[in-house]
C-alpha positions as CSV (number, residue, x, y, z in Angstrom):
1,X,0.0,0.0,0.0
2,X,1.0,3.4,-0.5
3,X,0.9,6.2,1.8
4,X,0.2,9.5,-0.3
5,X,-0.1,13.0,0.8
6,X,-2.3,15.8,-0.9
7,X,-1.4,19.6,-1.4
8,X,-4.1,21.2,-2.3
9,X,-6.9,18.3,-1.7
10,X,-9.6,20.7,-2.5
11,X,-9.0,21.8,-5.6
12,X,-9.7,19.7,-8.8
13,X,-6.7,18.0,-9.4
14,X,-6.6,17.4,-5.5
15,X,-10.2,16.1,-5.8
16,X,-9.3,13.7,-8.9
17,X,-7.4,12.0,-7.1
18,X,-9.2,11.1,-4.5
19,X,-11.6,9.8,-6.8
20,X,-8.6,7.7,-8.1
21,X,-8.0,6.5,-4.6
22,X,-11.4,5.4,-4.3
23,X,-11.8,3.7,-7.8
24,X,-8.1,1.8,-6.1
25,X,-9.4,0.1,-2.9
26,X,-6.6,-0.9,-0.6
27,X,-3.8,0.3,-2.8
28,X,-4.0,3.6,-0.7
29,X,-4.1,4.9,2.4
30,X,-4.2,9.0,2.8
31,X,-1.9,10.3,5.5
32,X,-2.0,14.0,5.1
33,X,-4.0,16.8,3.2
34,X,-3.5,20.5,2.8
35,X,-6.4,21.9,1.4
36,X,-7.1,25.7,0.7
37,X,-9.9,27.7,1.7
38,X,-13.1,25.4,1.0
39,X,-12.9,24.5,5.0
40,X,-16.4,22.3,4.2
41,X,-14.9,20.4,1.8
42,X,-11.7,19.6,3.5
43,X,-13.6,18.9,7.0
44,X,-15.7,16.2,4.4
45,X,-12.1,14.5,3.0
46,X,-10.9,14.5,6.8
47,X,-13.9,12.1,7.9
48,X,-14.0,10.4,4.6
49,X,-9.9,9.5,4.3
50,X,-9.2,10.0,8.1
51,X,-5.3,11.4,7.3
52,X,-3.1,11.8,10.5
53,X,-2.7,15.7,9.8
54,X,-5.1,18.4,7.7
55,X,-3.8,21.4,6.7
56,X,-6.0,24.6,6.1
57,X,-5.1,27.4,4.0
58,X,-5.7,30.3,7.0
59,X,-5.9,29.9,10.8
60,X,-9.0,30.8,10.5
61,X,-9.6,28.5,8.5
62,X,-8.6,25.5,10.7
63,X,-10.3,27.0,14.0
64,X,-13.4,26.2,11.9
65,X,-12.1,23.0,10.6
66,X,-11.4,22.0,14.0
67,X,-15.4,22.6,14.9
68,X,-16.5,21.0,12.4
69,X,-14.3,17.5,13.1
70,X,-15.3,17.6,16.7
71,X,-18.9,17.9,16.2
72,X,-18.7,14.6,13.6
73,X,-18.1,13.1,16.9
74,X,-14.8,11.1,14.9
75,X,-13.3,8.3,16.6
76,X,-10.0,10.1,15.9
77,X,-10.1,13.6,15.2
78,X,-6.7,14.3,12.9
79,X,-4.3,17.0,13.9
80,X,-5.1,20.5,12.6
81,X,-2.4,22.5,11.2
82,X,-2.5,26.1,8.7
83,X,-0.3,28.1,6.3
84,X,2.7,27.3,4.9
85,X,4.2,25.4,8.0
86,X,0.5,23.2,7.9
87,X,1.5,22.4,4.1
88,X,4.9,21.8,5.1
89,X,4.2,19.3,7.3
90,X,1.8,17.3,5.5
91,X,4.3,17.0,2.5
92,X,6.8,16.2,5.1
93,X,4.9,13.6,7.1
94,X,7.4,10.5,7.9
95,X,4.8,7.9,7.1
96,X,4.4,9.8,3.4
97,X,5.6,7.4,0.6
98,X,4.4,10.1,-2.3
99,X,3.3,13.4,-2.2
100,X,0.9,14.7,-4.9
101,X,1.7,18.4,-5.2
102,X,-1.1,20.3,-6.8
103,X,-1.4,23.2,-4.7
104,X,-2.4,26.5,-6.9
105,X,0.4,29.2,-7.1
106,X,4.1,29.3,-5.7
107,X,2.3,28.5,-2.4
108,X,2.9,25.0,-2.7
109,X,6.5,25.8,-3.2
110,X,8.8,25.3,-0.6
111,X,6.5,22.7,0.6
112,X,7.0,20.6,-2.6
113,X,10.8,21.3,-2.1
114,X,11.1,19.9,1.7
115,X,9.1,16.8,0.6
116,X,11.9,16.5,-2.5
117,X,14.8,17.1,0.1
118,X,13.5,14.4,2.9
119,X,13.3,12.1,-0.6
120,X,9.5,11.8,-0.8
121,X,8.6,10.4,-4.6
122,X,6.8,13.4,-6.3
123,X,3.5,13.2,-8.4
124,X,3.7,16.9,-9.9
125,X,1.0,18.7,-10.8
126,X,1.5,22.2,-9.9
127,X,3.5,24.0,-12.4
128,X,5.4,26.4,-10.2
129,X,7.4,24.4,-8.8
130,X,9.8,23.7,-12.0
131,X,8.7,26.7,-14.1
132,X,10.2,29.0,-10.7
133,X,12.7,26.1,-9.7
134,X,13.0,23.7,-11.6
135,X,16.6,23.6,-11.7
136,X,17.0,23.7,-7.8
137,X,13.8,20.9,-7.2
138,X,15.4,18.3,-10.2
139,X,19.1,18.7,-9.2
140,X,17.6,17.9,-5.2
141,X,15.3,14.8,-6.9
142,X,18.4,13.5,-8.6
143,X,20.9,13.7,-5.7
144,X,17.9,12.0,-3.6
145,X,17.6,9.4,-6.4
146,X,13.6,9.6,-5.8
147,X,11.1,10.0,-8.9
148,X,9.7,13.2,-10.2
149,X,6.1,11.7,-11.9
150,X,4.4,14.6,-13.8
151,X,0.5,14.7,-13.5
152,X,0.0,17.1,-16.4
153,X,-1.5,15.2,-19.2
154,X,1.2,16.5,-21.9
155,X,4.0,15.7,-19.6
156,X,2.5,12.9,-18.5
157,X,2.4,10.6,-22.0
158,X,5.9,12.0,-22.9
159,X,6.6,10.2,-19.8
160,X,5.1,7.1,-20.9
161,X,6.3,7.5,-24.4
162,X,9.9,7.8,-22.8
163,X,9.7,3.6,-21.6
164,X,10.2,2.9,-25.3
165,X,13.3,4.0,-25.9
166,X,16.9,5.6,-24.3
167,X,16.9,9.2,-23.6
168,X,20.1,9.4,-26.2
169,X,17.6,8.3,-28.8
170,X,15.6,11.3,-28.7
171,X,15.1,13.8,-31.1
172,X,12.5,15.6,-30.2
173,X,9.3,16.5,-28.0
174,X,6.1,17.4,-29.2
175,X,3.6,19.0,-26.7
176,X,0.7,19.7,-28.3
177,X,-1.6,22.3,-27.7
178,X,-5.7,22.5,-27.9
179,X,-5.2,26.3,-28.9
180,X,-7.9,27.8,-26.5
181,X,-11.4,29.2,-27.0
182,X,-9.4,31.6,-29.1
183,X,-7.6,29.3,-31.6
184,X,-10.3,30.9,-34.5
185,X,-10.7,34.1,-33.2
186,X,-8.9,37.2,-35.3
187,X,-5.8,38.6,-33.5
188,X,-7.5,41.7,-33.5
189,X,-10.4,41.3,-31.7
190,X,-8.4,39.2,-28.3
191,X,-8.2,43.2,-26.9
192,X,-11.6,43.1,-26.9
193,X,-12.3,39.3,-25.4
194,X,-14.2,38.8,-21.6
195,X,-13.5,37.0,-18.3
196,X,-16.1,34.4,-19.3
197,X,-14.9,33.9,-23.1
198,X,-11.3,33.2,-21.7
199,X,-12.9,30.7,-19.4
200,X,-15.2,28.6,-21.7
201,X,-12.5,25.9,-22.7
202,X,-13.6,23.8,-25.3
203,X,-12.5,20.6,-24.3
204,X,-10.9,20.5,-20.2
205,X,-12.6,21.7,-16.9
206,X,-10.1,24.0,-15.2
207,X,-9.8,26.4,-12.4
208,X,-9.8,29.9,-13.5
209,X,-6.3,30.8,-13.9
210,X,-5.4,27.7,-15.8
211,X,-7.7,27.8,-17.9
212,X,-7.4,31.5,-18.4
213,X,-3.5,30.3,-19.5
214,X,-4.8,27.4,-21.9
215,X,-6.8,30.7,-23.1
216,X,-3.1,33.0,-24.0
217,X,-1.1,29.7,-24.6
218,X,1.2,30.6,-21.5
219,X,0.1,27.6,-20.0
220,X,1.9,25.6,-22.6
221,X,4.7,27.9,-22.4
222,X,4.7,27.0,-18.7
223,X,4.9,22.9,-20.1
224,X,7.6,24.1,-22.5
225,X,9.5,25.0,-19.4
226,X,8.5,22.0,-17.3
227,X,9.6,19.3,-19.7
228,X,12.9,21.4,-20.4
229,X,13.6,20.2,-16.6
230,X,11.8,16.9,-15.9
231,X,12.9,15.1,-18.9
232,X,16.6,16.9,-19.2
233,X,16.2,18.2,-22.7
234,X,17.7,21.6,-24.6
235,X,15.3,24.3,-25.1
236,X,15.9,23.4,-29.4
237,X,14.3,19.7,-28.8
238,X,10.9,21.2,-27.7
239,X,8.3,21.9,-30.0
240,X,4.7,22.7,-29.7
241,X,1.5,22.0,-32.0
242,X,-2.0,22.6,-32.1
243,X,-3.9,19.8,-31.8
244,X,-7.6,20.8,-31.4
245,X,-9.0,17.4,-30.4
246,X,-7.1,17.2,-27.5
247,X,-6.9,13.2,-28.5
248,X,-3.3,12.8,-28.8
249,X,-1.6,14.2,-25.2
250,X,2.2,14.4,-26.5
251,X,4.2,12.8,-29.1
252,X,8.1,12.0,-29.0
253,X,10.6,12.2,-32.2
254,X,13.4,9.6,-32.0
255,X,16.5,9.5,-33.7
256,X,15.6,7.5,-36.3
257,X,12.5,9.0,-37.9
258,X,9.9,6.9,-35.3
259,X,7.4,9.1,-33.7
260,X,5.3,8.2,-30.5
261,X,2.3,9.4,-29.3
262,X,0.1,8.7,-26.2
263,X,-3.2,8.8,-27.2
264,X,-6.2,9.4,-24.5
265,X,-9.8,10.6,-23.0
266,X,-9.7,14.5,-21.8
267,X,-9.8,12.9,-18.2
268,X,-7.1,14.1,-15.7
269,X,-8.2,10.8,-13.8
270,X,-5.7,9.0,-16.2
271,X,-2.4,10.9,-15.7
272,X,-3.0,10.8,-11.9
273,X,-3.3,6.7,-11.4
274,X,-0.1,6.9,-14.3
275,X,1.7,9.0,-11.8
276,X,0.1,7.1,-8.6
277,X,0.8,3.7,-9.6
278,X,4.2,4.0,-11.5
279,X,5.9,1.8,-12.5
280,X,2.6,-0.3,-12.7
281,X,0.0,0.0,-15.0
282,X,-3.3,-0.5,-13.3
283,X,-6.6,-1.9,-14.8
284,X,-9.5,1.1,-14.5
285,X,-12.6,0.9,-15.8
286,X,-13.3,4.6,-14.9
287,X,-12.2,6.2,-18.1
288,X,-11.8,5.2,-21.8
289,X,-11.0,7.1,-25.2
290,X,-14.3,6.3,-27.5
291,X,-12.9,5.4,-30.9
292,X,-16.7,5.7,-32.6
293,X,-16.4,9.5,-31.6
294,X,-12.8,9.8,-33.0
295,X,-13.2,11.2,-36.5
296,X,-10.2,12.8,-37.4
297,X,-6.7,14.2,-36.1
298,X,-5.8,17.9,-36.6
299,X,-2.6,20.1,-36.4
300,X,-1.8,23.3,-36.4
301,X,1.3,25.4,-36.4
302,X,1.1,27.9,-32.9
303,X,0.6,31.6,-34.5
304,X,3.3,33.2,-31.9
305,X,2.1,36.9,-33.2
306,X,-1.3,35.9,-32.1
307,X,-0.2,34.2,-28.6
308,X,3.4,36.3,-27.7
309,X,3.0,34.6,-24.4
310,X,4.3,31.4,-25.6
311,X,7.6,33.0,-27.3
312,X,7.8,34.6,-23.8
313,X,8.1,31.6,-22.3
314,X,10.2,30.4,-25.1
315,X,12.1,33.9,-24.4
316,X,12.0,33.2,-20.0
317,X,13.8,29.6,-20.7
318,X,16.7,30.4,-22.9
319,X,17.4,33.7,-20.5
320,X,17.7,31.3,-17.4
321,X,18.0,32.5,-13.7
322,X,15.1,34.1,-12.6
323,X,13.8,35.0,-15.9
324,X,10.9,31.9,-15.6
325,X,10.1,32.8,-11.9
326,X,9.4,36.3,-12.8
327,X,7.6,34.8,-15.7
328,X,5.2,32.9,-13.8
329,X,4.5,35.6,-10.7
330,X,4.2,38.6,-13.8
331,X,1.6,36.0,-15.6
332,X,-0.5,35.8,-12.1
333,X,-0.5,39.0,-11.4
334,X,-1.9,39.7,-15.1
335,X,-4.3,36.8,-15.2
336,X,-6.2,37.9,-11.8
337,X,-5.9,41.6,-13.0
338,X,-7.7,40.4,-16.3
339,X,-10.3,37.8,-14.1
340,X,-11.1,40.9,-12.1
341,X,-11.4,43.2,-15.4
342,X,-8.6,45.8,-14.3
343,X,-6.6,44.3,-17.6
344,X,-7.5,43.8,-20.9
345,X,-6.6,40.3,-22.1
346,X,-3.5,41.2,-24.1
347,X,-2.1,43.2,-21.6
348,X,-1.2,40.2,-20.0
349,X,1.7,39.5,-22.2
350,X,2.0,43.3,-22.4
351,X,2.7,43.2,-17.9
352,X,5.1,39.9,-19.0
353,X,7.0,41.3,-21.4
354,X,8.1,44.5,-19.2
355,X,8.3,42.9,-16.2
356,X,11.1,40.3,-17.9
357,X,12.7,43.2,-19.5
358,X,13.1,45.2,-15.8
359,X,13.9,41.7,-13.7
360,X,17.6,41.9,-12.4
361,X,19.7,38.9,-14.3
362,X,20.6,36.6,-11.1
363,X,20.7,33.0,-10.8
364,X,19.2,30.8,-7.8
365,X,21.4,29.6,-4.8
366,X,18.5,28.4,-2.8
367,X,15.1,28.9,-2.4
368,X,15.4,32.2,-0.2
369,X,16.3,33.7,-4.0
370,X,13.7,31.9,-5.6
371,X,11.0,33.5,-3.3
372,X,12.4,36.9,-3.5
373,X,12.5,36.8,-7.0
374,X,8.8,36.2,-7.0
375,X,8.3,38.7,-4.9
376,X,10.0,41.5,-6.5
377,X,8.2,40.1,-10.1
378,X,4.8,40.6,-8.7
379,X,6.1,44.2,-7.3
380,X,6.4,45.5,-10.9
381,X,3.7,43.5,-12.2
382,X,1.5,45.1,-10.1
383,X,3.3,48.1,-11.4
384,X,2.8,47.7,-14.8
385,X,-1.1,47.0,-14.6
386,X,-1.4,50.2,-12.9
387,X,-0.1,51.6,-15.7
388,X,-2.4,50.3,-18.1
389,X,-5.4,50.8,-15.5
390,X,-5.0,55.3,-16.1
């Protein structure tokens, strides 16, 4: 059995797979969970999983979380814990085999690192933590000699694609790309484009700022970044296509002409038992790709005029340093801007663009320099949407 521990149990990843653990009876056992600031919903996983320790995202937060466990009148009532030193402790729990790391934000940051330093495996599925540090968090991962198992779907069949041949033997990854509720609209009329447009992903369920991403392309910028580091490759062997069925997750080029592709349902359920059970394969009968439905399989080269965000990931990686950490705290500091309609939608690659271009050139010692980095990329992104707000 394993023992698994949960940052960010309340969002949807979080939630996924604790569906996966269900549909897994007795292959399982849930020793910790940091939620965030649904305090119902985490008091529900507590008296459903019965972990050791529950996390909450404020103090607050966990007083009430704490009421609401006593008055289930629990045969064991789990130790309460907030903040970053609650998540901490869950993704360090000594009983923890894997840690599934999908807290939202850099705030599942330097809890994801501990875990990696005490040599926890890693199921990854917050995109922070290599796009900010991936560097620091792979280098720690390697000296450990423990797994880093990535949850997201693209990196996830790359992953699998990977078993079929020698890391020397490949040419080339291919992440591909749904292109958005925007991949048919004209360039000129994204200034123009809502909150709610942004949001209405055609084929994945998302949290906001996500899917928002998906909606600019800088989540798969973000990927770009993220496979860069989990699978060791030069910034020249990673390409990107539009694939607007969403069908085909990832494709590797080998050396000799071959091409592999992991083909599957839009069902994040998948990727999370891959990364759960690894290095098994585990019979589900929870999800399936239905071939009657699968008609055809387009692609489409990325328009980088229309979607600058992707070269400014591009742009981010081949800099270095702190480039992609101020990339990632500029782009959330935009994205909320835009959700809260003090931004229109292109100025988010506007805010990126001269936030990169003021960032001091530094490179990362420790994770002190990673956080400050953030810090001081959300000072001039907040900044720059001022700017744009007169």
């Amino acid at each position: 059995m394993k023992r698994i521990s949960i940052l960010g149990s309340t969002g949807s990843i979080g939630r996924q797979c604790l569906k996966v653990v269900d549909s897994l009876p007795g292959r399982f056992e849930v020793v910790a969970i940091a939620a965030g600031k649904n305090v119902e919903l985490a008091a529900e996983q507590a008296e459903r999983y019965k972990p050791q320790v529950v996390s909450a995202a404020t103090c607050d937060g966990a007083k009430e979380l704490k009421e609401r466990l006593k008055a289930a009148k629990l045969d064991r009532i789990p130790e309460v814990l907030c903040g970053a030193e609650g998540m901490e402790r869950v993704a360090t729990h000594p009983e923890t085999d894997t840690v599934l790391s999908a807290a939202v934000g850099v705030v599942g940051l330097p809890a994801t690192y501990k875990a990696v330093q005490q040599g926890k495996n890693l199921a990854l599925a917050n995109k922070e933590v290599l796009v900010a540090a991936g560097e620091l968090v792979m280098a720690e991962a390697q000296r450990k000699g423990k797994a880093v198992l990535p949850v997201d779907s693209e990196h996830n069949a790359i992953h699998q694609c990977l078993r079929a041949g020698e890391r020397r033997e490949v040419k080339k990854l291919v992440l591909t790309a749904s292109g958005g509720p925007f991949r048919k609209t004209p360039a000129e009329q994204l200034k123009d484009v809502t909150p709610d447009q942004a949001l209405a992903h055609p084929n994945w369920k998302m949290g906001k700022r996500i899917t928002t991403d998906s909606a600019t392309l800088m989540n798969k910028g973000f990927e770009v970044i993220e496979a860069r580091w989990l699978f060791s490759m030069r910034p020249e062997q990673i390409d990107v296509v539009i694939h607007p069925q969403s069908t085909i997750h990832s494709m590797v080029e080998f050396v000799d002409g071959s091409i592999l592709a992991q083909l599957g349902p839009t069902d994040m359920r998948m990727p999370i038992q891959y990364a759960l059970t690894y290095p098994e394969r585990v019979a589900s009968n929870g999800f399936a790709l239905d071939w009657k439905s699968l008609t055809k399989l387009d692609f489409e080269a990325v328009p980088l005029e229309k979607f600058p965000c992707l070269r400014l990931a591009w742009d981010a990686m081949s800099a270095g340093g702190a480039a992609p950490c101020a990339l990632n705290a500029a782009d959330e500091e935009g994205v909320a801007a835009f959700l809260e309609r003090r931004l229109k939608f292109t100025g988010i690659a506007e805010v990126i663009e001269s936030v990169l271009g003021r960032m001091p050139r530094v490179k990362f010692a420790n994770m002190d320099d990673v956080l400050n980095a953030d810090q001081e990329a959300r000072r001039l992104a907040r900044e720059e949407i001022a700017k744009r707000m007169n």
